[in-house]
N, C-alpha and C positions, 0 to 999 in steps of 0.2 A: 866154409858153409856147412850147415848141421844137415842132417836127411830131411828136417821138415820144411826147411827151410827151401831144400830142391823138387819136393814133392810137392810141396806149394807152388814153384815156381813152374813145375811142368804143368803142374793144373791150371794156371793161369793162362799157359799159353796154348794150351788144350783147346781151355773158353776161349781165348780170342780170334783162335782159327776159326771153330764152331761161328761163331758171331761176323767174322769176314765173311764165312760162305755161305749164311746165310740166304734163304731165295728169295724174290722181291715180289712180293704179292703182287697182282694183276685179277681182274673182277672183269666178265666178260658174259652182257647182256645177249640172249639173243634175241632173235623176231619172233618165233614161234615157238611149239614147246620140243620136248628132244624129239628128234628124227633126225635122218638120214642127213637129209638138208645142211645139217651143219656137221657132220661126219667128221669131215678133217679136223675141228678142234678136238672130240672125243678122241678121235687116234690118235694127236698131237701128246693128250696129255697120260693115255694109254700105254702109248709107245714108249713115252719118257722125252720127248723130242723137248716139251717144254723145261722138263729137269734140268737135261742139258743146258738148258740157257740161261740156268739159276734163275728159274722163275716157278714160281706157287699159283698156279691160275684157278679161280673157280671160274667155273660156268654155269648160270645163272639160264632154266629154263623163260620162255615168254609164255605167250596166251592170249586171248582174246582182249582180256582186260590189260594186259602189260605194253605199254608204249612206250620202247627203247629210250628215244627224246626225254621224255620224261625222267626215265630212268638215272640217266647220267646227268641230267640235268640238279637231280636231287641229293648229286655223289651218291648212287649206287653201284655206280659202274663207272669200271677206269677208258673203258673202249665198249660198244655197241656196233650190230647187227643189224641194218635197217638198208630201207629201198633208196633210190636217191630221190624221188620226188618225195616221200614225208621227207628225209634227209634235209633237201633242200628250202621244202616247205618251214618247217621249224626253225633254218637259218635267218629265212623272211622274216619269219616273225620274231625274231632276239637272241636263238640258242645256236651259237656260232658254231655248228658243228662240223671238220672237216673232212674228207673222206682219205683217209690214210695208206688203205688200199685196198682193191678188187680183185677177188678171187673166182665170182662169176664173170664170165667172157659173153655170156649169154642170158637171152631172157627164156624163162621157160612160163611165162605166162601166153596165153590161150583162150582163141572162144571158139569153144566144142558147138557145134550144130545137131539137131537131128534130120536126116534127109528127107523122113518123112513129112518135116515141116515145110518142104519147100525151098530146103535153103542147098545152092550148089556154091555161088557166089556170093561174094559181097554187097552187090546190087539187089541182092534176096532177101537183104535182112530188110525192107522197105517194106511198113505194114507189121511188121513183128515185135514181139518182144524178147526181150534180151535181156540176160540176166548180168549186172556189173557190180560187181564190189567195191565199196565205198572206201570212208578211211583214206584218199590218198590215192588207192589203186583203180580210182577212175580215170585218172586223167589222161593214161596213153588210149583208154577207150576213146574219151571226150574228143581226143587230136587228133586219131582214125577216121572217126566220124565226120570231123573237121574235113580232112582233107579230101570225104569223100563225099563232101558235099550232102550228107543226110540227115538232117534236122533228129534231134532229141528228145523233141516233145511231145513226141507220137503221132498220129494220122496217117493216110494210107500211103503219104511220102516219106514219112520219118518212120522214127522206131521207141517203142516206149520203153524206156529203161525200169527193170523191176530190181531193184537195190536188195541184192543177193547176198544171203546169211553164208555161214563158211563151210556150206554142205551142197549138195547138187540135185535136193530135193525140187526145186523148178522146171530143170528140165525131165525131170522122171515122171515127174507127176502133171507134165504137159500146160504147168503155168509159164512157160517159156519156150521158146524156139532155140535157142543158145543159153549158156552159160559162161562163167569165165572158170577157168581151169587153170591148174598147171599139171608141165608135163611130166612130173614127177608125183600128182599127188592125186588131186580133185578128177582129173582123165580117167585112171585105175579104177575108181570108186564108181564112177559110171558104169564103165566094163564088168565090174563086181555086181553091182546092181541087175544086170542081165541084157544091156544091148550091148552091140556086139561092134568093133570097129568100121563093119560094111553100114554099120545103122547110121555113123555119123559122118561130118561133116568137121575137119579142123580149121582154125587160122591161128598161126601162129603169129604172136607181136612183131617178132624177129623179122620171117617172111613179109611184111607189112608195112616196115620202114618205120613204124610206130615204138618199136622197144625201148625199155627204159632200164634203167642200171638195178641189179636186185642185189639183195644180200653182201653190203659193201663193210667195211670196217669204217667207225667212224669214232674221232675225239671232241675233247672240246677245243677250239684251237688256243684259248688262254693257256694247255696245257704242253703245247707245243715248245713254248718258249722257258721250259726247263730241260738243260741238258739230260736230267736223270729220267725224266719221262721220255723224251726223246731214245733214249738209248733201251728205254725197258719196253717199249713198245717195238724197236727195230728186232729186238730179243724174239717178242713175240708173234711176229710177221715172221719171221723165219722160219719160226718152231710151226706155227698153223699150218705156209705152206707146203713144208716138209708132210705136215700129215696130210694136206688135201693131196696131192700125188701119192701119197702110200695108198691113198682112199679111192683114186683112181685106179692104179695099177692090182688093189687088193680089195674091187668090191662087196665081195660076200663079207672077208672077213672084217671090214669096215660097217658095215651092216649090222654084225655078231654085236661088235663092239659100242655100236649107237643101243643095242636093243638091253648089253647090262649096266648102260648108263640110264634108261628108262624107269623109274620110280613110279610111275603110274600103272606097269605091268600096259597098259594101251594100248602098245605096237608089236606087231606081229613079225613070225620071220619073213615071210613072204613078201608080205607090203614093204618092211624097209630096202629087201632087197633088190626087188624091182626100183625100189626111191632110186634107191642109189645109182645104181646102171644109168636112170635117167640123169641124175644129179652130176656125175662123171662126166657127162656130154657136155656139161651147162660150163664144169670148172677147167674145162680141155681149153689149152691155146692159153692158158692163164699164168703169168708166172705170181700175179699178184698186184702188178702194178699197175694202175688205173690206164686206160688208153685214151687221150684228150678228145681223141673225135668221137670216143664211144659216150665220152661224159658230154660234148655238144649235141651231139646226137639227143641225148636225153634231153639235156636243156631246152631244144629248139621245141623238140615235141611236147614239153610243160607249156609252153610260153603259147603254141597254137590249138591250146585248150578251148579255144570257143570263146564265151563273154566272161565265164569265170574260171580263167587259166590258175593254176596249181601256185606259179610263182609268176610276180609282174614285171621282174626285171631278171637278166642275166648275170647271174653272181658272179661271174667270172675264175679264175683261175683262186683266188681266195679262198674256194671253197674245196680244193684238194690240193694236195702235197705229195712229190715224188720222192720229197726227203727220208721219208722211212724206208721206203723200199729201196729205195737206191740204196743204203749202207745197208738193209737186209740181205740185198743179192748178189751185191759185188764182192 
């Protein structure tokens, strides 16, 4: 054998190692745009946790205008970031999306009160108006409402719902008695604004028995029944929640790291890192893997939406899968 002949042959075998270990792309929508909120993927891919798994992931900011559903729906995304009631809701209607796994344990959705409006309890909000966010994120209000017997339509027994933009401009400005909130985001903003915790009044979904599933991983399930997607996804449940616990245990620096993945310059240090602190509470007790009473939970409360519940029937177990996470975590 001549020298070019071997110096060919190493280079050959150069490129095919290069080519085996190639990474496998993965595309990863989220709900919102960067923050805190989803921390653990920017540490995942920060850290290298994703590297390790031979995996390439973008992460693809949301927005106001960006609808996860949609998103994967039109192959731009191999996995998405969404609530389980739109989740579910878009199953209803034909986009079989499954929920692969759960890294919130918790809901950090909330309706903020002001005290000066009268409101100590639940029975308070009677005569008032309340500020609820649409899109999907009414329906654990709708089911609250529901079970608390207080009409929707307004009058001095009901409560009039003011269909709330993504700011907390109604309760500041005293077009509302509540708002809805979370406790990592829209609460802050309040407190920033200039009233003060003694000013308000909380309920959270959680305390309430009303809470619904937030921020879940979800596929399409046609893509389930490929071993390689199967496997590249187990990949990346692993790598995620390797970083959601680094993002626990290393708030601040979790925070750092959400703020030079920020492209809009938007986000401040202060705001992510309080995010975070609250965000950490939400992904605690979490290993990843969906808990079935927490996903009934949810269901029951879609389904006792009032005349026009979120979804009409109980999806049943179809609509998540313990298979990724189980070969993620064992």
């Amino acid at each position: 054998m001549n020298k070019f002949t071997t110096t060919l042959g190493l280079a050959t075998a150069a490129l095919w190692g290069t080519v085996a270990q190639a990474a496998d792309d993965v595309t990863l929508q989220l709900k919102w745009v960067t923050q805190a909120q989803f921390a653990g993927y920017y540490v995942a891919q920060d850290q290298g946790f994703y590297e390790e798994e031979g995996l390439n992931v973008t992460i693809k900011p949301g927005g106001p205008d960006i609808a996860p559903a949609q998103v994967i729906a039109g192959g731009g995304a191999d996995v998405v970031l969404d609530w389980m009631p739109s989740a579910l809701a878009s199953r209803e209607k034909g986009l079989p999306l499954v929920n692969i796994a759960q890294p919130f344990k918790s809901s950090g959705m909330m309706l903020t009160c002001r005290k000066d409006a009268g409101i100590e309890s639940p029975e308070d909000f009677r005569g008032k108006t309340l500020g609820v966010w649409f899109f999907g994120n009414e329906y654990p209000f709708l089911s609250w409402m529901s079970q608390l017997g207080i009409p929707t339509e307004g009058g001095e027994d009901g409560v009039t719902v003011l269909k709330q933009g993504f700011n907390v401009d109604p309760i500041l400005q005293g077009q509302a008695a509540c708002v809805s909130t979370m406790t990592y985001n829209e609460y802050w903003q309040i407190i920033d604004a200039g009233l003060t915790p003694e000013d308000l009044v909380v309920f959270k979904y959680e305390d309430q028995g009303v809470a619904t599933l937030e921020d879940g991983m979800y596929v399409l399930e046609d893509n389930l029944n490929d071993p390689a997607f199967v496997d590249k996804m187990t990949r990346f449940v692993r790598a995620s929640m390797k970083g959601w616990k680094w993002a626990e245990e290393n708030p601040d620096d979790a925070a750092m790291i959400v703020l030079d993945n920020d492209a809009t310059g938007a986000q401040t240090e202060e705001h992510q890192k309080r995010m975070m602190g609250e965000i950490a509470k939400l992904t605690a007790g979490s290993n990843g893997a969906l808990d079935p009473a927490d996903f009934q939970r949810t269901v029951d409360s879609l389904l006792s939406g009032g005349s026009d519940p979120v979804i009409t029937a109980d999806p049943g177990a179809a609509a998540w899968t313990h298979a990724i996470t189980d070969a993620a975590l064992n």
